[in-house]
C-alpha positions as CSV (number, residue, x, y, z in Angstrom):
1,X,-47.3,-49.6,-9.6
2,X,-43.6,-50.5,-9.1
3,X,-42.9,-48.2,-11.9
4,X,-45.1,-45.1,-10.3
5,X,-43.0,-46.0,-7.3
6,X,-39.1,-45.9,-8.6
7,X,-40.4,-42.6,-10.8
8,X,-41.5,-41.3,-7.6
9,X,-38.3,-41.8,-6.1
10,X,-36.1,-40.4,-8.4
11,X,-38.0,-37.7,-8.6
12,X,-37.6,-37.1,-5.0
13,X,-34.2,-37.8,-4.9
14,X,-33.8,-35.5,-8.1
15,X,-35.4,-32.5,-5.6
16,X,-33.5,-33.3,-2.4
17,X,-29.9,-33.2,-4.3
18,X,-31.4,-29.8,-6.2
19,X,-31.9,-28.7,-2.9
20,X,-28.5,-29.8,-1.5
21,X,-26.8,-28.6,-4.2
22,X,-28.5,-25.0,-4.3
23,X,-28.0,-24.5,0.0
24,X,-24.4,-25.5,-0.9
25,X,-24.2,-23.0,-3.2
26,X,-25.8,-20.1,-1.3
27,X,-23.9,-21.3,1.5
28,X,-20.4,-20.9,-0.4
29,X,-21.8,-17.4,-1.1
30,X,-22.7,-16.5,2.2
31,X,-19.4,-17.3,3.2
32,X,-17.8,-15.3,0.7
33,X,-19.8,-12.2,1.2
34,X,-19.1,-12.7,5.1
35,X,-14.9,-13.3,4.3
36,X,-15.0,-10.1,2.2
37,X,-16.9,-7.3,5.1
38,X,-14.4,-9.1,7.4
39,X,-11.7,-8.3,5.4
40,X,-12.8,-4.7,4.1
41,X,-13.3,-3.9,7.9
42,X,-10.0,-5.1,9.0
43,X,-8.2,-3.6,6.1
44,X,-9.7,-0.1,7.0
45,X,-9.6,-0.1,10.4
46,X,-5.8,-1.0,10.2
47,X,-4.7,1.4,7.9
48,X,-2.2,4.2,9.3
49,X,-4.1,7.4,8.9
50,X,-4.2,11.2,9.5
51,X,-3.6,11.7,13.4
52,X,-1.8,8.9,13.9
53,X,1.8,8.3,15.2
54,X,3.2,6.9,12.0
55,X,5.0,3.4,12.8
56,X,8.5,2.7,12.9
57,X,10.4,0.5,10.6
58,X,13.6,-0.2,9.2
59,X,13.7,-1.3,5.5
60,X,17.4,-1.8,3.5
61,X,17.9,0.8,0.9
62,X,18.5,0.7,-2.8
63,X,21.7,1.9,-4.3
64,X,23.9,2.4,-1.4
65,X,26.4,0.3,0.7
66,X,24.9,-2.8,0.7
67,X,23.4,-3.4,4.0
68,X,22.7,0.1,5.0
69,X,19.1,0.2,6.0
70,X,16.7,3.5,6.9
71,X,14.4,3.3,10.3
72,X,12.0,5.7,10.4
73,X,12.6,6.4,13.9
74,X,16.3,8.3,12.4
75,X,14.2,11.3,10.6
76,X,13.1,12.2,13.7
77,X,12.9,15.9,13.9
78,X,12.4,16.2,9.9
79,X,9.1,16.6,8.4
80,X,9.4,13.3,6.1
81,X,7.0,12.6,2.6
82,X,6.6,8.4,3.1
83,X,5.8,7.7,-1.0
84,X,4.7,3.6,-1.2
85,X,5.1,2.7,-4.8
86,X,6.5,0.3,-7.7
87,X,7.7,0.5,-11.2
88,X,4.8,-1.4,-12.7
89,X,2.7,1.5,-11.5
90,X,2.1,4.4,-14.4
91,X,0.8,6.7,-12.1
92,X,3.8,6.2,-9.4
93,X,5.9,6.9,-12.5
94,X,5.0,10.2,-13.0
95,X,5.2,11.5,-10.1
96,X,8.5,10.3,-9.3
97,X,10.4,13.2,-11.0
98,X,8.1,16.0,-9.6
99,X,9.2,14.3,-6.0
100,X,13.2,14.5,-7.9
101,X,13.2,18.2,-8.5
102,X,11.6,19.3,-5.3
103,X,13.9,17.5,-3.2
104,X,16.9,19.3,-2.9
105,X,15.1,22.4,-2.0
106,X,12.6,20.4,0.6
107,X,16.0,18.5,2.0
108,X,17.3,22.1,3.0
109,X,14.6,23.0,4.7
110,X,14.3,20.2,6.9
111,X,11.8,17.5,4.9
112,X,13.0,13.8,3.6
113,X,11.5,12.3,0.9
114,X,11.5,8.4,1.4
115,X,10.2,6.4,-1.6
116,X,9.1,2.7,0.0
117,X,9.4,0.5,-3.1
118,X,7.4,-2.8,-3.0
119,X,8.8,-4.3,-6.5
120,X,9.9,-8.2,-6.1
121,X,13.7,-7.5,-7.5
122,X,16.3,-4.5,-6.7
123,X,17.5,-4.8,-9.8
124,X,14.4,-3.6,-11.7
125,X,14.5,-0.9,-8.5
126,X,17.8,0.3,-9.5
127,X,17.0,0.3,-13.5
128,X,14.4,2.7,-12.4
129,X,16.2,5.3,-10.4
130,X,18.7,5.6,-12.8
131,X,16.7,6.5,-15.5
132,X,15.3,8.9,-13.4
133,X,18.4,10.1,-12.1
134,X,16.7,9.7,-7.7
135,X,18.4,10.9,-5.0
136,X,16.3,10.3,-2.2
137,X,16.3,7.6,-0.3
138,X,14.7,4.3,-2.1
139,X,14.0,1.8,0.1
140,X,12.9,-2.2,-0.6
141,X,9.9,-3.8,1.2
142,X,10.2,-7.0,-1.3
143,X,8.1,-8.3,1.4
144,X,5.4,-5.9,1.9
145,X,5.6,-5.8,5.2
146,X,5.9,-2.1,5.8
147,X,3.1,-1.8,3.2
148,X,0.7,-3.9,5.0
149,X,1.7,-2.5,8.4
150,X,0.7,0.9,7.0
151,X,-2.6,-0.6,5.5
152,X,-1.9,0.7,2.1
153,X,-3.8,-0.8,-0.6
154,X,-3.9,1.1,-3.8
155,X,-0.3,2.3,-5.8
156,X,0.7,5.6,-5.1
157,X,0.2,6.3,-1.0
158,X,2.1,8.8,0.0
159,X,2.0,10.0,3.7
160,X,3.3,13.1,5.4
161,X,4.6,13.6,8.6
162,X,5.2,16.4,10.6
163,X,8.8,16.2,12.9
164,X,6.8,14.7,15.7
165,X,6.3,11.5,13.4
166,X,2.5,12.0,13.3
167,X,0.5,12.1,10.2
168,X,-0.6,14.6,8.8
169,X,-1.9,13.5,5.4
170,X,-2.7,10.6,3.3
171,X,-2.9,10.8,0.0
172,X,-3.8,8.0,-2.1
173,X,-2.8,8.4,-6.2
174,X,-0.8,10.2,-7.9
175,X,0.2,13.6,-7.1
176,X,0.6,16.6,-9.3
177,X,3.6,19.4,-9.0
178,X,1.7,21.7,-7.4
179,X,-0.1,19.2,-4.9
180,X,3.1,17.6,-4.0
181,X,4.5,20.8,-2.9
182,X,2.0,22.4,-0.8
183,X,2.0,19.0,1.1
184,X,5.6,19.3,1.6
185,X,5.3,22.8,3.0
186,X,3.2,21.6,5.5
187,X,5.5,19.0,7.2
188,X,8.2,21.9,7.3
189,X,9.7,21.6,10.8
190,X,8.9,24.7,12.2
């Protein structure tokens, strides 16, 4: 009897840690599908978007006196093409010299290019635009703190905005020639 009786109880306690062990587990789940909606909706509803007054910042640039930093706020006036980007990033790559040879023309007429780079070291920043021979303005958010203030997730986002400083596209990937300047026609200060 004493035998029924201790096979009986570890087959109960067998059950009730099962049964701990599987609400823990659906309960770590729960929590995780709960932490990601959070996050998706806080990520999209935070993200700068098309009718919006893009936000000012001030970021130091690459290349120039050391120091010298770009605020948003001093293209005023300008339609101005915001490119968020890094070197690691193919697809930023490529579009970095269709960006190059518009730019002189665009810069004429009144539209900045600003390329916001988000790579951990100048150095590999500066590597970069001299192979690519830049001239715009690169800036460094080595923080990501512009990049998260604009709610950009994916590598390229570029922006464009009109010379009232509001948005009047987002595009998210890479851009082709052709693409890159229709956009840039359509932030012309008039």
């Amino acid at each position: 009897m004493d035998k029924i009786n201790a096979a009986n109880v570890k087959k109960r306690r067998k059950k009730r840690n099962r049964f701990i062990f599987r609400t823990v587990i659906l309960c770590v789940l729960f929590g995780a599908l709960v932490f990601a909606i959070v996050s998706n909706l806080k990520e999209d509803s935070k993200a700068v978007d098309v009718g919006d007054k893009a936000p000012n910042f001030e970021l130091p640039q690459v290349r120039n006196v050391e120091g010298e930093v770009l605020q948003l706020s001093d293209l005023e006036g300008k339609g101005v093409m915001l490119n968020f980007w890094a070197t690691y990033c193919e697809p930023c790559e490529k579009e970095m010299p269709y960006m190059e040879s518009l730019y002189p023309e665009y810069k004429e007429r009144g539209v900045e290019i600003v390329a916001v780079s988000v790579d951990a070291t100048e150095l590999v920043i500066q590597n970069f635009v001299d192979r690519y021979d830049l001239t715009f303005p690169i800036l460094h958010d080595n923080r990501s703190a512009v990049l998260d203030h604009y709610g950009v997730i994916p590598l390229p986002t570029s922006y464009f905005i009109d010379e009232n400083g509001v948005v009047v596209e987002r595009v998210i990937g890479e851009l082709t020639l052709e693409k890159l300047e229709g956009y840039l026609q359509q932030i012309e200060p008039s």
